[in-house]
DRENVEX-255035 format. One record per residue (C-alpha): residue in one letter; x, y, z. Coordinates in nm, 2 decimals. Example, Ala and Ser with C-alpha at 12.3 -4.5 7.8 and 13.67 -1.06 7.14 Angstrom:
2
+-----+--------+--------+--------+
: res :     xx :     yy :     zz :
+-----+--------+--------+--------+
:   A :   1.23 :  -0.45 :   0.78 :
:   S :   1.37 :  -0.11 :   0.71 :
+-----+--------+--------+--------+
***
This chain:
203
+-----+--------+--------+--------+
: res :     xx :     yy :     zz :
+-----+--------+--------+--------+
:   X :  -1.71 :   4.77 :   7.65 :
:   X :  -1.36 :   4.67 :   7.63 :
:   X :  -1.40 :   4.63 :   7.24 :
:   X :  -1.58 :   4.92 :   7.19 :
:   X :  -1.32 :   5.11 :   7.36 :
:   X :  -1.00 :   4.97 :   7.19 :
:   X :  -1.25 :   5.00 :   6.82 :
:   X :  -1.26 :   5.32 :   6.88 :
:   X :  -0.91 :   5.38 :   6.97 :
:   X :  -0.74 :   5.27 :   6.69 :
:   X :  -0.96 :   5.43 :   6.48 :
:   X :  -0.94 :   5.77 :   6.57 :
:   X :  -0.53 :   5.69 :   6.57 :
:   X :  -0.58 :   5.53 :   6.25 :
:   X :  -0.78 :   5.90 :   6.11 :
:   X :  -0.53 :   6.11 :   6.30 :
:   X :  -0.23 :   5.99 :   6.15 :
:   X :  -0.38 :   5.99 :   5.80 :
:   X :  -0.53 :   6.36 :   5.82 :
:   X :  -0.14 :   6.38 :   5.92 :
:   X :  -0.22 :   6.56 :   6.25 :
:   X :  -0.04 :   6.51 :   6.63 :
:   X :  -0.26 :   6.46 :   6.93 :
:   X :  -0.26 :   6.83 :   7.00 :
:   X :  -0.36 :   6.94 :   6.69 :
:   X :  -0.64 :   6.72 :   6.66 :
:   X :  -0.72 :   6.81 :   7.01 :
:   X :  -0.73 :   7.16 :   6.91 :
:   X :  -1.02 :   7.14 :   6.66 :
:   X :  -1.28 :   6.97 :   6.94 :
:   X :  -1.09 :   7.21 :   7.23 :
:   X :  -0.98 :   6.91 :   7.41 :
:   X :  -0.63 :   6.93 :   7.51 :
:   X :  -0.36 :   6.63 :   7.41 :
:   X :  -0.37 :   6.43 :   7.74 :
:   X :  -0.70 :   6.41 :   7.67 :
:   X :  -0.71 :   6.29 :   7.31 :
:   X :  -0.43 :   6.00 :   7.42 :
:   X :  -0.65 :   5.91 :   7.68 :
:   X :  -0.90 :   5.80 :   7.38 :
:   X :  -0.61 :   5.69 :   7.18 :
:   X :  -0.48 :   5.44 :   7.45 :
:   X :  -0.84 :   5.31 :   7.55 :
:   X :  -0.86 :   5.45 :   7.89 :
:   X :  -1.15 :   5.68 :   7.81 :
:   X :  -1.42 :   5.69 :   7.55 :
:   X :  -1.56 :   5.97 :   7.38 :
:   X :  -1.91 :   6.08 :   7.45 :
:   X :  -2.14 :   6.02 :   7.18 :
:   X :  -2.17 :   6.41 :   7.09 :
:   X :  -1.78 :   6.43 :   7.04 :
:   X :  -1.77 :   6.11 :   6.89 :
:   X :  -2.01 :   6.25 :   6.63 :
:   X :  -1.84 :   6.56 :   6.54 :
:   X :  -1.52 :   6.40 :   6.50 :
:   X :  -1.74 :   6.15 :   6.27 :
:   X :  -1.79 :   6.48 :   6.06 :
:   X :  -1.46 :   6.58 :   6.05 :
:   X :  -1.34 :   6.30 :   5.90 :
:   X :  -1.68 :   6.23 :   5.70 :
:   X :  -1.73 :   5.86 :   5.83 :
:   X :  -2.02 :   5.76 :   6.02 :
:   X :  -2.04 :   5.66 :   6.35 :
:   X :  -2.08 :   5.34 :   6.26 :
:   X :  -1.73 :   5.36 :   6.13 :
:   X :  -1.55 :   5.46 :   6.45 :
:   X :  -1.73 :   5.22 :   6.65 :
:   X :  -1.66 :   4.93 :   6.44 :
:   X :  -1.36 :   4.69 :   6.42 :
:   X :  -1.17 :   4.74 :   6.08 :
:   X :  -0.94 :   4.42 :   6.05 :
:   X :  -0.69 :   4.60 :   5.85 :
:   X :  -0.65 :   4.96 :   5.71 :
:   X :  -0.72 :   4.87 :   5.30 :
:   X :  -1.10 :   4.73 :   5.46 :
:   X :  -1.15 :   5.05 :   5.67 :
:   X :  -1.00 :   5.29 :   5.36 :
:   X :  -1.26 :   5.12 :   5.15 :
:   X :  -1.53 :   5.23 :   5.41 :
:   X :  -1.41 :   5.57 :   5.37 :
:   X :  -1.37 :   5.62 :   5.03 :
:   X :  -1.73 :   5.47 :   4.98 :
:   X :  -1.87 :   5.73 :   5.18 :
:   X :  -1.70 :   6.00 :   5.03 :
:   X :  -1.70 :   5.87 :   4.68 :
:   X :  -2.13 :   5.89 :   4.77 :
:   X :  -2.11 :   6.26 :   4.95 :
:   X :  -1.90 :   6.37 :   4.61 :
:   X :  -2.17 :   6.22 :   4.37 :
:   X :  -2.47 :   6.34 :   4.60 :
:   X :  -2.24 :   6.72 :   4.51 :
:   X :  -2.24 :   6.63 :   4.15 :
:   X :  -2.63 :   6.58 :   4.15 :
:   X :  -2.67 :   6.89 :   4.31 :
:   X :  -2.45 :   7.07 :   4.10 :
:   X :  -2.61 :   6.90 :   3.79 :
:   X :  -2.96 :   7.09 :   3.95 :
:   X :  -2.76 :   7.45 :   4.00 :
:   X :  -2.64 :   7.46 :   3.64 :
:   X :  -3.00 :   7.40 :   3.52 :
:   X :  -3.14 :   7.67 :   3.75 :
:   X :  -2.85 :   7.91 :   3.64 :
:   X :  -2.98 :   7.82 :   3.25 :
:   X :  -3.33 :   7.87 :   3.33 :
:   X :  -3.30 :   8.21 :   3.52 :
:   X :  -3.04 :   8.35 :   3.25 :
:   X :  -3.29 :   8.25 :   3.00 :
:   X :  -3.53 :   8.44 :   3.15 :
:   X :  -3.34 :   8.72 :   3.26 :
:   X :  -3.26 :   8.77 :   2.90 :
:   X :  -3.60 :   8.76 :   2.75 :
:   X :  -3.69 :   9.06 :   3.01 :
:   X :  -3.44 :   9.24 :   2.89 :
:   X :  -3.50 :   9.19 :   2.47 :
:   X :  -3.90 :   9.22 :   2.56 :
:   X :  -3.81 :   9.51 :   2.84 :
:   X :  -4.14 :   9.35 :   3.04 :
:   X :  -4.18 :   9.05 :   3.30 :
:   X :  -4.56 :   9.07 :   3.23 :
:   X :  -4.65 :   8.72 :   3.24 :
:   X :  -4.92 :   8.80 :   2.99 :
:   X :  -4.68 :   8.99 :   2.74 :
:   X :  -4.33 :   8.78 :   2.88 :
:   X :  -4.39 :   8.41 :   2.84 :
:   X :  -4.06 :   8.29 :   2.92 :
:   X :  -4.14 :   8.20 :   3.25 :
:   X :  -4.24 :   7.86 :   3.12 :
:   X :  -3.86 :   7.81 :   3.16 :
:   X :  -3.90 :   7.75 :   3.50 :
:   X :  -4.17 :   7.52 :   3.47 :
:   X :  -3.91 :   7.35 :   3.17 :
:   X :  -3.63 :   7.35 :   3.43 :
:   X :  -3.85 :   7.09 :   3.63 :
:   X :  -3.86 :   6.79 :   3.37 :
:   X :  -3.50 :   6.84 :   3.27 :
:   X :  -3.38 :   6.86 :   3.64 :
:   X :  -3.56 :   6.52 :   3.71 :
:   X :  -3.46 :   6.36 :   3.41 :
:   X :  -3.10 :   6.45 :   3.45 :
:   X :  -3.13 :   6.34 :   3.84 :
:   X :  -3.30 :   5.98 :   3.75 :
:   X :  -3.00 :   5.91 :   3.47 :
:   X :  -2.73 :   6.02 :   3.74 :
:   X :  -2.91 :   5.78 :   4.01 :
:   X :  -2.94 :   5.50 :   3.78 :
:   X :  -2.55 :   5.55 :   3.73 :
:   X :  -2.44 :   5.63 :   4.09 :
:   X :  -2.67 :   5.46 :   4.36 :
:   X :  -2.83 :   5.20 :   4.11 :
:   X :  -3.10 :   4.97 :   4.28 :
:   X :  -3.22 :   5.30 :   4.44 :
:   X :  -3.62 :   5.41 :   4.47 :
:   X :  -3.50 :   5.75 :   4.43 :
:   X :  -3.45 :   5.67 :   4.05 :
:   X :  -3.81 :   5.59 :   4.00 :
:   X :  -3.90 :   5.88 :   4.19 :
:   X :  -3.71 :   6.13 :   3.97 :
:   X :  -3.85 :   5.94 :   3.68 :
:   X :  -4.19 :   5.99 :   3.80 :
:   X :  -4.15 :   6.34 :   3.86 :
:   X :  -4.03 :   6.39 :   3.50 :
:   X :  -4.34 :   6.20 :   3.35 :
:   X :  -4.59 :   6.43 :   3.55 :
:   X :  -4.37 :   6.77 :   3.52 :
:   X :  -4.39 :   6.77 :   3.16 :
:   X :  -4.70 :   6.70 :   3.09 :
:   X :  -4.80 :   7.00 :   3.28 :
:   X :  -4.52 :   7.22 :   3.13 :
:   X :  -4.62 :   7.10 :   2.79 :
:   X :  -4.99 :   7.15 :   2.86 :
:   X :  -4.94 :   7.53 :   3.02 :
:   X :  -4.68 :   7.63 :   2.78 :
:   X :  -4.89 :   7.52 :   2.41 :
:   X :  -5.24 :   7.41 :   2.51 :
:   X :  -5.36 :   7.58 :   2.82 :
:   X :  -5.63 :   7.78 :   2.67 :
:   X :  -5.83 :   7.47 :   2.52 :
:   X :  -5.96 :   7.16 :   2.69 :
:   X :  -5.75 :   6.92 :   2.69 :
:   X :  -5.67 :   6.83 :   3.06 :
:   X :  -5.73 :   6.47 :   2.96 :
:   X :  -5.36 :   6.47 :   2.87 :
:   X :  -5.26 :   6.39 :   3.16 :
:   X :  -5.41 :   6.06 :   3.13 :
:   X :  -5.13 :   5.98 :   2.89 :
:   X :  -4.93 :   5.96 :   3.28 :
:   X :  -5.08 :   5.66 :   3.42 :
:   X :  -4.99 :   5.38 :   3.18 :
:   X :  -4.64 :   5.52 :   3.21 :
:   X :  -4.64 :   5.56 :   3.60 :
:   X :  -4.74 :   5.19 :   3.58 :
:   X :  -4.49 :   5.09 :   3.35 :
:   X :  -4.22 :   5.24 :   3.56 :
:   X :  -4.35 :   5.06 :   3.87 :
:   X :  -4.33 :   4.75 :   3.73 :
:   X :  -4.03 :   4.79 :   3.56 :
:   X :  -3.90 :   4.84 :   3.95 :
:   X :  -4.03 :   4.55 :   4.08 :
:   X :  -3.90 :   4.33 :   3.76 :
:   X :  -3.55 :   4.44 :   3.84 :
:   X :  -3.58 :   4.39 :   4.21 :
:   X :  -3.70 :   4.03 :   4.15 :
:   X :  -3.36 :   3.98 :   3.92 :
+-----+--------+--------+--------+
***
């Protein structure tokens, strides 16, 4: 308990001083005055585990990080910035998705306007939001691959991009005749990808 106590400690002093904030201004943000904040600072008192999570979102660390022992300040920086530097790529992706969205509906938008009709049976640009789909995926397995590589979200994305455009292609040119077997062209691929997993895992 003592550990945990004195881990915690010079953590939070450690956070404090680098947000570049006194022990009454941090106290200020949880509404906890400054006695109490040096009480945590000097050992005497530990958090509870609610506080002791919100302050872990403050500072966007984990708990994990406050809890631990950090043997020196460049090992518990490099904590940090790793979960930052993933929070800010995990933004990226999602901003990556927006931008696609934002094409797809302006696309859209547009044809309504040059064909003055959202009939789907007159207006067919609606396929581009079965379009946005493949190219959302596609874009998401690629930054995946880059950022978190090693990660089963890569294969997922990549699956989902195999199966959502077969079925945009097959709604947007061949929907009226039969030729649903199409989508058998998937499962070879869907293997392939699987395997291609589990080769680079064994690496």
């Amino acid at each position: 308990m003592e550990n945990l106590g004195a881990n915690i400690a010079n953590n939070l002093i450690y956070l404090r001083k680098k947000a570049g904030l006194t022990q009454l201004e941090f106290g200020e943000k949880f509404n906890y005055t400054d006695k109490t904040v040096s009480r945590w600072e000097n050992g005497s008192v530990i958090p509870s585990v609610e506080t002791l999570k919100e302050i872990a979102d403050y500072y966007g660390v984990t708990l994990d990080y406050l809890v631990s022992e950090h043997r020196n300040s460049r090992e518990f920086e490099s904590s940090i910035s790793k979960t930052i530097n993933a929070k800010n790529k995990i933004i990226l992706m999602s901003l990556f998705v927006t931008v696609i969205v934002f094409i797809s509906m302006t696309v859209y938008i547009a044809s309504v306007y040059d064909l003055g009709t959202a009939d789907p049976n007159v207006n067919r640009w609606w396929v581009t939001f079965l379009w946005m789909v493949p190219f959302s995926s596609l874009g998401l397995a690629f930054l995946t691959n880059r950022y978190f590589k090693g990660s089963r979200w890569t294969i997922i994305y990549m699956s989902c991009f195999v199966w959502s455009i077969l079925l945009s292609a097959y709604i947007t040119f061949i929907a009226k005749g039969n030729y649903w077997y199409l989508f058998f062209i998937g499962l070879p691929v869907q293997v392939a990808l699987i395997l291609f997993r589990k080769l680079r895992k064994s690496q």
